[in-house]
C-alpha positions in Angstrom: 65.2 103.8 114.4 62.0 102.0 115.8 60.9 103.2 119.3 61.3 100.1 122.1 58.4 100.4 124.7 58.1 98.4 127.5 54.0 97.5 128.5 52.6 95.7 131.2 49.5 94.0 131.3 47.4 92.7 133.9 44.7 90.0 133.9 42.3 88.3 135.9 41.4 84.6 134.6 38.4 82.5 136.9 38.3 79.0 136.3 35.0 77.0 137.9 35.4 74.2 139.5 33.2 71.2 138.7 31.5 71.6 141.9 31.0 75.4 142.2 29.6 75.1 138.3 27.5 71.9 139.6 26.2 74.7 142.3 25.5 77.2 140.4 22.9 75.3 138.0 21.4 74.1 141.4 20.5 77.9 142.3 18.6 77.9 139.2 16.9 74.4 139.6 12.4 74.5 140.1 11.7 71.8 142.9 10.9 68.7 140.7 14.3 69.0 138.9 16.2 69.4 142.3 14.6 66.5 143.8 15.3 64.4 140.9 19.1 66.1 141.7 18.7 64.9 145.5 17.6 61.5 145.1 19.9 60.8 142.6 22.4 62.0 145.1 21.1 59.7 147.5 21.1 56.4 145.3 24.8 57.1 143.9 26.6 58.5 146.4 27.5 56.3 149.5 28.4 59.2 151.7 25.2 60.5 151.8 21.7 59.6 153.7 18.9 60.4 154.6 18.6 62.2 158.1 15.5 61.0 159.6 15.7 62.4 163.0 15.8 66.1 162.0 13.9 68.2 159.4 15.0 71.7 158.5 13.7 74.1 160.1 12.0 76.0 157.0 10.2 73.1 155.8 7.5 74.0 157.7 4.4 73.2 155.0 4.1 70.0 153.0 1.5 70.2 150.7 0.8 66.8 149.2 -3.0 67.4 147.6 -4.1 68.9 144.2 -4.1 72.4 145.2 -0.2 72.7 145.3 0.0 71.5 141.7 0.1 74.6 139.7 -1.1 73.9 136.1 0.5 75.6 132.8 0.5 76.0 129.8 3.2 73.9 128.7 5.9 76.2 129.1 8.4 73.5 130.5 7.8 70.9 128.2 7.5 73.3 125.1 11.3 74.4 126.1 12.2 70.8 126.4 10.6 70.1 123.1 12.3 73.1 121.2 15.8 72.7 123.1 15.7 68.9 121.8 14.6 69.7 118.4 17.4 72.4 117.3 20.3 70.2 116.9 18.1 68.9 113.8 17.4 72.1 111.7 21.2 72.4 110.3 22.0 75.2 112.5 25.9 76.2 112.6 27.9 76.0 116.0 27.7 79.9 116.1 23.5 80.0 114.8 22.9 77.2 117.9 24.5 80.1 120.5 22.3 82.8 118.7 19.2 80.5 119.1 19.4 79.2 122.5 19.3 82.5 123.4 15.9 83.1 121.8 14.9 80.3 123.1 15.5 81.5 126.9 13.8 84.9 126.0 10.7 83.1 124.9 7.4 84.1 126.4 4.9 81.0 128.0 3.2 81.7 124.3 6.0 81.5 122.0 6.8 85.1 121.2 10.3 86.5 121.6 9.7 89.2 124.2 13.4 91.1 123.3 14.3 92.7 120.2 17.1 91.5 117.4 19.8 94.4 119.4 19.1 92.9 122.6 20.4 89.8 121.4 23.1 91.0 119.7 24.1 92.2 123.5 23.8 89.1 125.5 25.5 87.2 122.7 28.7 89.6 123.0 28.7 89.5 126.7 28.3 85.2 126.5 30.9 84.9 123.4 33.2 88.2 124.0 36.0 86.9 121.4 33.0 86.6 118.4 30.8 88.9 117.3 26.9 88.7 115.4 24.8 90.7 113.1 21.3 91.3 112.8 21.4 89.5 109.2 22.9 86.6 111.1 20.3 86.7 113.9 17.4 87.8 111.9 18.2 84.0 109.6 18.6 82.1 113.0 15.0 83.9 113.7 13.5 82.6 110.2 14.9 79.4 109.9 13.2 78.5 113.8 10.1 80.3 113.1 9.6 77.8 110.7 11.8 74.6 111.3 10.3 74.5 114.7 7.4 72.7 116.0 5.2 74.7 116.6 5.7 77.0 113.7 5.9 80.2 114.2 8.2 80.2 117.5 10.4 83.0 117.9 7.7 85.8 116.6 8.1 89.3 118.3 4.4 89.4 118.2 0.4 88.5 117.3 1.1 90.9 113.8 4.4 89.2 113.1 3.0 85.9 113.9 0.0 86.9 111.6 2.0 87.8 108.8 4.1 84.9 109.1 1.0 82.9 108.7 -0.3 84.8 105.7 2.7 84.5 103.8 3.1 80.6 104.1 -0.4 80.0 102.9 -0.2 79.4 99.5 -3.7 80.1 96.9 -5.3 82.5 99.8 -7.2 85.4 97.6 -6.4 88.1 98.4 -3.1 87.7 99.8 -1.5 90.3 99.1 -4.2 92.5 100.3 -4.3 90.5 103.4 0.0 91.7 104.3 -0.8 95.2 103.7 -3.6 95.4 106.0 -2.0 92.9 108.9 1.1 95.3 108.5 -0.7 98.2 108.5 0.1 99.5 104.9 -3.5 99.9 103.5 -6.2 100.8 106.2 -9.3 98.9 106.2 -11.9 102.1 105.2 -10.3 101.6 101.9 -11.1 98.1 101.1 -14.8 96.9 99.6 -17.0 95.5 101.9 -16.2 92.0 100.1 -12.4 92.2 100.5 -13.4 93.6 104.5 -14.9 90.2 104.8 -12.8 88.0 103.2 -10.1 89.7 105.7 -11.9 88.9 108.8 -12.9 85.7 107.8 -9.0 84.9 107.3 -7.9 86.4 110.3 -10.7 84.3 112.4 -9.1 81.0 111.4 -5.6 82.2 111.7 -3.5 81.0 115.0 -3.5 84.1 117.2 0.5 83.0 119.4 2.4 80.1 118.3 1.0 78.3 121.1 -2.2 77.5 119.9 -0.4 74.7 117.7 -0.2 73.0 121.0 -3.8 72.2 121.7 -3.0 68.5 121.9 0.0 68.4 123.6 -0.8 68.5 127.5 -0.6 70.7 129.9 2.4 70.6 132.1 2.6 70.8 136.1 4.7 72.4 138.4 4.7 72.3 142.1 5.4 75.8 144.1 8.7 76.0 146.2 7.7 78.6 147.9 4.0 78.7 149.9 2.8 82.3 151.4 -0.5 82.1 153.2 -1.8 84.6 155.3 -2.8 84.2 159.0 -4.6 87.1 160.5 -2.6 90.1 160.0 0.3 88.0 159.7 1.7 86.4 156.9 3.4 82.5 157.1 6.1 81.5 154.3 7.3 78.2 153.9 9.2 76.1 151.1 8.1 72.5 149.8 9.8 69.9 151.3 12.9 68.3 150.0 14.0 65.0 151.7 16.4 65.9 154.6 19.9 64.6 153.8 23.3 64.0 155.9 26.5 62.9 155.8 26.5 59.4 156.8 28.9 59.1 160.0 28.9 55.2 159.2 31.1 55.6 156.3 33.0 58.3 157.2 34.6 56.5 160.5 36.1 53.8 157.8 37.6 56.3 156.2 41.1 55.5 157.6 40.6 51.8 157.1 40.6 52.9 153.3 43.6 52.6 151.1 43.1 54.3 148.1 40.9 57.2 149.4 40.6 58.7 145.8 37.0 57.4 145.5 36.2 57.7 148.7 37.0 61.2 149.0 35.4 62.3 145.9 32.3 61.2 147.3 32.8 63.2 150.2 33.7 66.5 148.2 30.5 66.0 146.3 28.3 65.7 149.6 29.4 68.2 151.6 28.7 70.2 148.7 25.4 69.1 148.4 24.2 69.8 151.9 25.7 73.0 152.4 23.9 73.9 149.2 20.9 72.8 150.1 21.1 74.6 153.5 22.1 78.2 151.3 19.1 78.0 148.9 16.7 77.2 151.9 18.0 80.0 154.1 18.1 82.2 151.4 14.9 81.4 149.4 13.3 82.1 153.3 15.3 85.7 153.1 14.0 86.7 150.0 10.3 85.3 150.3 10.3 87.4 153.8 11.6 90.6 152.0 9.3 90.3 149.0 5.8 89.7 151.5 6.9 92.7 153.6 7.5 95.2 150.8 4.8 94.0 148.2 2.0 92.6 150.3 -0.7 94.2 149.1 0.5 92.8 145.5 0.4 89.6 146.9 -3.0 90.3 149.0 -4.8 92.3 146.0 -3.1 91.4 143.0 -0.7 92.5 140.8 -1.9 95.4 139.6 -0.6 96.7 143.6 2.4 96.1 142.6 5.5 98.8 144.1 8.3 99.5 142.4 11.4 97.0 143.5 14.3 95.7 141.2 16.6 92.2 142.0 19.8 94.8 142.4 17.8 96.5 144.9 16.8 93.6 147.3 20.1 92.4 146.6 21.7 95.3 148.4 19.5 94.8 150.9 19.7 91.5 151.6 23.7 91.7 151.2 23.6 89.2 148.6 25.0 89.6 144.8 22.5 90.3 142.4 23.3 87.6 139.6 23.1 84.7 142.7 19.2 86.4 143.5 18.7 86.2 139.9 19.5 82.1 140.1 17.9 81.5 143.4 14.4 82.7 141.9 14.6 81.7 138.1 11.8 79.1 137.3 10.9 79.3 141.2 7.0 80.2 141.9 4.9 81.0 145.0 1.6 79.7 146.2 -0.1 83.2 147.1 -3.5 84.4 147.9 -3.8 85.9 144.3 -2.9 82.2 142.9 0.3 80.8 141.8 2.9 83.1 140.5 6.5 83.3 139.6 8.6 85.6 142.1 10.3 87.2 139.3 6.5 89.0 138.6 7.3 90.5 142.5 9.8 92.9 140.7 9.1 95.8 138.6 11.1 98.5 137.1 9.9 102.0 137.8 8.0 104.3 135.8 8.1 107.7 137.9 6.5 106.6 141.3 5.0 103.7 140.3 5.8 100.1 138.9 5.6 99.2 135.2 4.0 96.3 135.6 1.6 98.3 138.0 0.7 100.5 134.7 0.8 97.6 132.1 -2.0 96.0 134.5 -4.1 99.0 134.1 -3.5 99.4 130.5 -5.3 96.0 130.1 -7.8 97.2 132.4 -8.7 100.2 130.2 -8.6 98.6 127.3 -10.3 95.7 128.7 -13.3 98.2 129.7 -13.8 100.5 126.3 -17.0 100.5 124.5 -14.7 102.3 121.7 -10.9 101.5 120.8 -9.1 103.5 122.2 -5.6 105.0 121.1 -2.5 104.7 122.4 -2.5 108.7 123.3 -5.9 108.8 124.9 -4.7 105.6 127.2 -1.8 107.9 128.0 -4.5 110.9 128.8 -6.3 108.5 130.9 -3.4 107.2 132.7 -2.0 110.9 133.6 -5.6 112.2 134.8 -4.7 109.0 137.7 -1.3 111.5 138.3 0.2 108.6 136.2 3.4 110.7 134.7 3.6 108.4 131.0 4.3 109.0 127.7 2.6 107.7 124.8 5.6 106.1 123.3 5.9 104.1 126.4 2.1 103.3 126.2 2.9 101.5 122.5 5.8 99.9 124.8 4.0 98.2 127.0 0.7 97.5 124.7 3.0 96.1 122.1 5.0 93.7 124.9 1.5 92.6 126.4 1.0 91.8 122.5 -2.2 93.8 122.6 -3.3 95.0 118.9 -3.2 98.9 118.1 -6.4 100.4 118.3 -7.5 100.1 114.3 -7.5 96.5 114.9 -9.5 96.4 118.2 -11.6 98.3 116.2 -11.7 95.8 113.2 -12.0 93.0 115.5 -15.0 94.8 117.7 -16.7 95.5 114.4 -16.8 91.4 113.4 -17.9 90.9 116.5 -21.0 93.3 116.4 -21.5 92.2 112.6 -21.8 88.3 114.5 -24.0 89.5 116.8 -26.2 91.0 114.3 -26.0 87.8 112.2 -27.8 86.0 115.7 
């Protein structure tokens, strides 16, 4: 006979509310799309106004001139531009989930800065009930790379991009040449002198990020919410002013003269929400901007290459704040510092032994920026531990590869044309 087993099973289901999802975009919102949010707020809803008498207490700078403008390099609108334009390549339901992914882990140049597995990950923690490949994702990754305006979006690198280039070029001598020595296949001491300089002369015209297709689209501009200037020995923080809003105490006393509240009290829900928002991110922003200038102020007075080791879970803790509502409070937020104007996410590092990743990357471009020869990625890594730097060479290749800096055979290839230039003059 068939065992009978009796099994009990318990779960934990979470529906958001419209309101508490409506919040938690907010977190994530830069300053001009949250004042677009707040005046909106202010045209359409009748319970709200604005409060003239008071102004919050941590709007203590408006800057209103030039100099709070931060200009770049069309990030923003290229994100806009590539989120409008996927619906229109003939990408399935399930492709459109892989790609907006990539599109959220795009660096400000067009490269994807994580790796086909990564994705696979976020994609089974966002869609737990389906499941990818890396054939599925590696498609999604060809079909934007070159669907996409600009092409070439979605490359892991300056070689992929290079490659991608050379293969969609159609009567280019030499072409096959060209792939083995962009991928590293053939070395250039092997090649003729002719073949060298048909290479470099390729390479030369070839777009170096996918972002050089945007030379006529402008430049975007963001303002700063956050301002840190400092005063003496002091430092003073303040956020950009938002306009001050309240609940308007007009309406509310005709509230029981009301019939049919339905409306009425919708309204309400929606406002309250609003201001006690408002009054969390601007309480909150002023917690973390204080924790960030006291432990990474000589960052933020030197540069970034000061940088001390510090992760989101760790101010977090601190702070006594979860880590994933940090994460939304400073996404696409930046600070007007001394050093110039810089996204507070850069204000966190991972560590590599007693120092801070980003700390090292920054002085890997400073070496490599400074050698009279190319140098490899195990002589960086000698350099770098002679500084009590504890690294490994892999993690060298890491870091060059993700500051999409080229290996040392093509430094040296691209040092050599210009030398040959300079001889030519």
């Amino acid at each position: 006979m068939p065992k009978h087993s009796l099994q009990q099973k318990l779960s934990f289901n979470f529906n958001l509310t419209p309101l508490l999802k409506n919040s938690i975009n907010l977190l994530s919102m830069p300053y001009d799309d949250l004042l677009v949010e707040v005046n909106n707020a202010l045209k359409e809803n009748i319970i709200l106004t604005k409060n003239t008498k008071k102004t919050d207490e941590f709007y203590v700078n408006n800057k209103t001139n030039e100099d709070s403008f931060a200009k770049l390099t069309f990030k923003e609108s290229l994100f806009s531009s590539l989120e409008n334009q996927l619906p229109n390549i003939g990408l399935t339901e399930k492709q459109l989930n892989i790609a907006y992914i990539m599109l959220e882990n795009l660096t400000e140049v067009g490269f994807l800065e994580i790796n086909i597995e990564a994705i696979i990950r976020i994609y089974s923690r966002k869609h737990s009930k389906d499941q990818v490949n890396i054939q599925q994702c590696e498609m999604v990754k060809n079909k934007m790379q070159t669907n996409l305006d600009p092409f070439g979006i979605t490359s892991f690198n300056t070689q992929d991009f290079l490659l991608l280039q050379v293969n969609h070029k159609g009567n280019l001598a030499d072409q096959s040449l060209i792939v083995k020595l962009l991928s590293g296949e053939t070395d250039i001491s092997q090649i003729t002198e002719i073949q060298r300089c048909n290479f470099i002369k390729v390479v030369k015209y070839l777009n170096k990020t996918p972002a050089d297709n945007l030379g006529n689209i402008q430049n975007s501009y963001i303002q700063p919410d956050i301002f840190i200037n400092k005063v003496g020995d002091g430092w003073r923080i303040s956020l950009k002013k938002l306009p001050a809003i309240m609940l308007n105490k007009e309406y509310l006393a005709l509230r029981k003269q009301i019939p049919d509240k339905t409306l009425f009290n919708e309204h309400l829900s929606i406002a309250r929400g609003l201001v006690d928002f408002l009054t969390y991110r601007n309480q909150y922003l002023q917690r973390i901007s204080k924790a960030l200038v006291a432990k990474q102020h000589q960052a933020l007075d030197k540069g970034l290459e000061y940088i001390l080791p510090l992760t989101q879970k760790q101010l977090a803790l601190e702070l006594d704040m979860g880590e994933s509502t940090l994460s939304r409070l400073i996404k696409n937020k930046y600070m007007d510092t001394p050093i110039g104007t810089i996204k507070i996410q850069d204000l966190f590092s991972a560590n590599v032994g007693n120092h801070a990743a980003k700390s090292i990357q920054h002085r890997i471009i400073q070496i490599i920026h400074n050698e009279s020869i190319a140098l490899s990625d195990q002589k960086i890594c000698d350099l770098l531990t002679r500084d009590r730097i504890v690294i490994c060479r892999r993690t060298i290749t890491k870091y060059r590869k993700k500051l999409n800096i080229p290996c040392a055979r093509y430094r040296k290839l691209f040092n050599l044309k210009l030398k040959n230039n300079d001889a030519k003059k």
